[in-house]
C-alpha positions in Angstrom: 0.0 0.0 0.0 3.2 2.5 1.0 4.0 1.9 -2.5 0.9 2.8 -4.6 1.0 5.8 -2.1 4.4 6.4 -3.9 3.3 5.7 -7.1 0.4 7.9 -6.9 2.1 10.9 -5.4 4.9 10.8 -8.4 1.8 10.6 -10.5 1.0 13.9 -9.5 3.6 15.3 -9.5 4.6 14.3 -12.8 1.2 16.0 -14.2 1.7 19.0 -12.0 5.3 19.2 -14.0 3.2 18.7 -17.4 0.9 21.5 -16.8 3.5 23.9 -16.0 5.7 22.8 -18.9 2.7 23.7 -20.9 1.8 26.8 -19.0 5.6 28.1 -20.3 5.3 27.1 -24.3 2.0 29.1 -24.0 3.4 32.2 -22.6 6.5 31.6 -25.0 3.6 31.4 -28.0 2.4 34.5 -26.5 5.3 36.4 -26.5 6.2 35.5 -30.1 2.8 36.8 -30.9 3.3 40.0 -29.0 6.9 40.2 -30.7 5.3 39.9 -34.3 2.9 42.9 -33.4 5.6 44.8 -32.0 8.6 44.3 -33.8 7.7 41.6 -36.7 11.1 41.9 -38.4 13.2 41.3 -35.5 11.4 38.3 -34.4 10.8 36.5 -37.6 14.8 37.2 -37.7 14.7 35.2 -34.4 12.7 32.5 -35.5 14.6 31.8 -38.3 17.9 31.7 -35.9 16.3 29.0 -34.3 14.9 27.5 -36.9 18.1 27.1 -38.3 20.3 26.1 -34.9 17.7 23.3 -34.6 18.6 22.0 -38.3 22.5 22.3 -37.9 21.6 20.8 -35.0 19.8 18.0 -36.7 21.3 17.5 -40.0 24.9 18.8 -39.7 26.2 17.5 -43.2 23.5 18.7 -45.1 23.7 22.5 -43.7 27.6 22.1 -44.6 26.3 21.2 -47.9 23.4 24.0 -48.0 26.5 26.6 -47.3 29.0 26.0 -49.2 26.8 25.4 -52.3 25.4 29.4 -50.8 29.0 30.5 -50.9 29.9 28.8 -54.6 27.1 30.4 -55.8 27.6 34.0 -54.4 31.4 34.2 -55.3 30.5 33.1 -58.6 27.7 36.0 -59.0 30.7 38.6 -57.4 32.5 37.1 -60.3 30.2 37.4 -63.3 29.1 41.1 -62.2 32.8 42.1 -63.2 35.8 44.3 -61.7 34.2 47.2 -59.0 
């Protein structure tokens, strides 16, 4: 019985620890909604920094891929526009 007394209070806990975990990506929702109103460029700027540390992150070789084909590309376009 001490047990499932155990068991039951972790229980709680654990969905006390749910609720507030969700609580915070509301207010984070929130505030990306209030940043978009106030300052839109700034935090789409942000959520593409993020956006992108989770895909480095996630796919390392293909980013390395993603940038150096973005570098080839732009020196070649420095290239073809001629002597400044």
């Amino acid at each position: 019985m001490r047990l499932l007394g155990y068991l039951l209070g972790a229980c709680v806990v654990l969905a006390i620890a749910r609720m507030a975990v969700l609580a915070l990506a509301i207010a984070l929702l929130l505030a990306v909604a209030a940043g978009m109103l106030a300052r839109p460029k700034e935090t789409l700027g942000l959520v593409l920094l993020m956006f992108a540390g989770c895909m480095i992150q996630s796919y390392p070789l293909l980013c390395l891929v993603i940038i150096g084909v973005a570098a080839i590309v732009s020196a070649l376009a420095r290239n073809r526009e001629g002597p400044s």
